[in-house]
C-alpha positions in Angstrom: -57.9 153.8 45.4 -56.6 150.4 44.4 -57.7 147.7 41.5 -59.7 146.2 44.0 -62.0 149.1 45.0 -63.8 150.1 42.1 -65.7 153.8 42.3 -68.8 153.2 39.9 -68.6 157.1 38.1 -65.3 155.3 36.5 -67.1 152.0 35.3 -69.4 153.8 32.1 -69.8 150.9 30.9 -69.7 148.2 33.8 -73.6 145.9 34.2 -73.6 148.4 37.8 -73.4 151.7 36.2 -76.1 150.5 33.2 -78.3 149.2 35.9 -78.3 152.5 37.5 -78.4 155.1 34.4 -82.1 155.6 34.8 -82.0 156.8 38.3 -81.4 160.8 38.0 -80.1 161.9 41.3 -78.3 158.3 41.5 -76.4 158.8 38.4 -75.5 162.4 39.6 -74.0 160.8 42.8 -72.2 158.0 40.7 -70.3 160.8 38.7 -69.1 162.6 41.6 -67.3 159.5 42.7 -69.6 159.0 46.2 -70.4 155.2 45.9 -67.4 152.8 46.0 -68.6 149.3 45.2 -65.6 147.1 47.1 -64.9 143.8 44.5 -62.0 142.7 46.3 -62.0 139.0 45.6 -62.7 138.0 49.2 -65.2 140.3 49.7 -67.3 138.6 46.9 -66.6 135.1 47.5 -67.8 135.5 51.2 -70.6 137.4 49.9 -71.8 134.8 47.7 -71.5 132.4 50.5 -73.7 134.7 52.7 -76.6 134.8 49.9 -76.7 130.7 49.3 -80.3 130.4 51.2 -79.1 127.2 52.8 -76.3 129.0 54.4 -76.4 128.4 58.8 -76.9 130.6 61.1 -73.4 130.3 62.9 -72.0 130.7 58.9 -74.1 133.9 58.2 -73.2 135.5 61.0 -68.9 134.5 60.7 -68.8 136.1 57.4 -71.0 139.1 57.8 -68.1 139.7 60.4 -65.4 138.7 58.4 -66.6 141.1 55.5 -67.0 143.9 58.1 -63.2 144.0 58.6 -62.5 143.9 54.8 -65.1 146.8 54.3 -63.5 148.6 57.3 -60.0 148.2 55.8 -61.2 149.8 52.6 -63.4 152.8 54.1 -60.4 153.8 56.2 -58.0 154.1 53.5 -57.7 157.7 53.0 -57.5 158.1 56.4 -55.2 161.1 57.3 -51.4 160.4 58.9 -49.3 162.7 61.0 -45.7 162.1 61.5 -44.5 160.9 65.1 -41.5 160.5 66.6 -41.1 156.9 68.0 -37.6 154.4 69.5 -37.5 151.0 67.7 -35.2 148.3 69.5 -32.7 149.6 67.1 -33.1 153.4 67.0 -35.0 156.5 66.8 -37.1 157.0 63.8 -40.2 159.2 62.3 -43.5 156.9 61.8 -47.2 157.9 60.9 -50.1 157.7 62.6 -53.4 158.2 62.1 -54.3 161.8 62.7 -57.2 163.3 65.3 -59.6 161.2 67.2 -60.5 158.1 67.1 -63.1 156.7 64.7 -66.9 156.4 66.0 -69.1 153.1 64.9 -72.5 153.7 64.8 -74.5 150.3 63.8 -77.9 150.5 62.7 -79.4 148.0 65.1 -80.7 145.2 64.9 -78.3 143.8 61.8 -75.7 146.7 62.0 -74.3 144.5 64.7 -73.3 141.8 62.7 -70.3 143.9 61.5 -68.8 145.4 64.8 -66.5 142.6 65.9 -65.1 142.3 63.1 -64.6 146.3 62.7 -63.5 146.4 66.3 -61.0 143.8 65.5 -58.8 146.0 62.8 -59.9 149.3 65.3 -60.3 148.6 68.7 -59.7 151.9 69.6 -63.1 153.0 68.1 -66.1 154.1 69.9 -69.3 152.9 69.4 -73.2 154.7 68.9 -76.2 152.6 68.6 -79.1 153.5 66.8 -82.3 151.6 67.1 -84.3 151.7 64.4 -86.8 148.9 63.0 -89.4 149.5 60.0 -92.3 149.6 59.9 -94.3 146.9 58.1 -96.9 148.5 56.6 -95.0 152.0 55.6 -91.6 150.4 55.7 -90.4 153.8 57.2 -88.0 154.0 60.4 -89.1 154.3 63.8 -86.4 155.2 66.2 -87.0 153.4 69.7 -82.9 153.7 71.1 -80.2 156.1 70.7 -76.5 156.8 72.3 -73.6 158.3 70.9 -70.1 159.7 72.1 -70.8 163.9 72.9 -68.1 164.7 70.7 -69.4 163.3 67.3 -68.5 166.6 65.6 -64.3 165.8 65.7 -64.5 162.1 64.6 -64.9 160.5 61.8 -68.5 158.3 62.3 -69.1 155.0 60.0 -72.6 154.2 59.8 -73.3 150.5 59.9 -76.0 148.6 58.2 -75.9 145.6 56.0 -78.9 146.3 53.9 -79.4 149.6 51.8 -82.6 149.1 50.8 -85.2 151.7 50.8 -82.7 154.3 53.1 -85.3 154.9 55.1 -83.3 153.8 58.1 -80.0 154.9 56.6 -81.5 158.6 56.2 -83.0 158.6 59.6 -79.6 157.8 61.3 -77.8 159.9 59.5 -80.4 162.6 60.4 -79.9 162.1 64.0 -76.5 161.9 64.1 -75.9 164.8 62.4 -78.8 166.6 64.8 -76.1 165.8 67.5 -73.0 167.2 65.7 -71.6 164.4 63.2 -69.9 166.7 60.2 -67.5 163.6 58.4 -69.8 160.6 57.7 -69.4 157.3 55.5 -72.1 154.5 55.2 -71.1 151.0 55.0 -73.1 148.1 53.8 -72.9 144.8 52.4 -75.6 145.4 49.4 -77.6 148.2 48.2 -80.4 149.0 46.1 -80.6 151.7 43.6 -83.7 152.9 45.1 -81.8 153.0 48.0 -78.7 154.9 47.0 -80.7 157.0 44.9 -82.9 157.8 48.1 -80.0 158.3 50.8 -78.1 160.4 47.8 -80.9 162.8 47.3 -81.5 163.4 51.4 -77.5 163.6 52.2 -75.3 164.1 49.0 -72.6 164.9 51.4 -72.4 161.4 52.7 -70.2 158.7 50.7 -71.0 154.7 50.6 -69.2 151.5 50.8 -71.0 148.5 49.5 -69.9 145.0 48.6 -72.6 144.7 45.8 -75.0 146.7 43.8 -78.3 144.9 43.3 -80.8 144.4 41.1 -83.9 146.3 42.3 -86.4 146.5 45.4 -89.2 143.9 45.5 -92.9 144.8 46.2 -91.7 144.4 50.4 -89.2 146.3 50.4 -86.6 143.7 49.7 -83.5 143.7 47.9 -83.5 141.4 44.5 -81.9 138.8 44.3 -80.2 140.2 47.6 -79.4 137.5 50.2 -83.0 138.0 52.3 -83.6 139.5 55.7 -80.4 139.9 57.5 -81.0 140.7 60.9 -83.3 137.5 61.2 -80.6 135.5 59.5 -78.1 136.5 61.7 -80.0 135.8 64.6 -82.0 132.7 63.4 -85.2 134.6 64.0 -86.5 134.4 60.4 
């Protein structure tokens, strides 16, 4: 893991890990090293761009992408290489390569979308699931109205897309059903969490690591993440 990638279990006494010392099960995940809070320089600055309320549509939506490839070069970095034997213009030589199938993305739709292109764009090899998922107003649990995923989920490597890790109700629902269909290696990405949220998606799959660009603050009475940056789907789409 580089300087830029910080794992909270090794940040004792960073604002994050105070923040998060009263959540039990949470604070058992931190230690085991399963969140990964990403404070690459980029990745905050066009994070704190996103949040500024005044922020466009058209601009929301450019760096949700542009922060989906920085997060996807940072979840893919333990990645594992084979050797393979290759002819440069030069001569024969021994590269690496990444090893078994190619990865699977599966967004969390509506706003799990906003990061694909920009995925796509450092692995365009990669195959895609969608899962459709909205929540419910009222109990702000998932209902699942669309799902489609590649038959052989159980030999790749599956990155599960959302921006917002909020309550987990969505996250846990996803990863439900796409381990009911055969998904073993799993990794959650997202732009910000909750600590109701991690705590929540650590509890119902401790097997299953996160990426996140920011830790937040706490959940609102909605179900919104404080200060968090708002409602992302309906900012990426203008539909707010």
């Amino acid at each position: 893991m580089n300087e830029r990638t910080t794992t909270i279990a090794r940040c004792a006494g960073s604002p994050a890990s105070a923040m998060l010392a009263h959540h039990g099960t949470l604070g058992e995940t931190m230690s085991s090293g399963r969140v990964t809070v990403v404070d690459h320089p980029l990745v905050q600055h066009k994070l704190t761009l996103m949040r500024d309320k005044e922020r466009s549509t058209q601009g929301f939506r450019r760096l949700l992408n542009e922060i989906g490839m920085l997060l996807a070069y940072e979840v893919t970095r333990d990645l594992p290489l084979e050797p393979v034997e290759i002819e440069t213009p030069i001569g024969g030589m021994v590269g690496r390569q990444i090893q078994g199938k190619k990865l699977v993305l599966a967004p969390i739709l509506r706003a799990g979308v906003g990061f694909l292109d920009g995925m796509l764009s450092l692995l365009p090899s990669a195959r895609v699931a969608h899962v459709g998922l909205y929540r419910d107003p009222e109990t702000l649990e998932a209902v699942e109205y669309y799902f489609k995923a590649p038959s052989d989920l159980a030999d790749r490597t599956v990155l599960v897309l959302d921006p917002m890790l909020a309550t987990a109700n969505s996250a846990v629902a996803a990863l439900d059903r796409l381990k009911a269909r055969g998904a073993v290696d799993l990794r959650f990405v997202c732009l910000l969490a909750a600590p109701e949220g991690l705590a929540r998606l650590a509890a119902a799959h401790p097997d299953v690591p996160v990426w996140t660009a920011a830790i937040d603050s706490h959940l609102n009475d909605h179900g919104y993440i404080v200060p968090g940056l708002g409602d992302a789907g309906d900012r990426m789409y203008g539909t707010r």
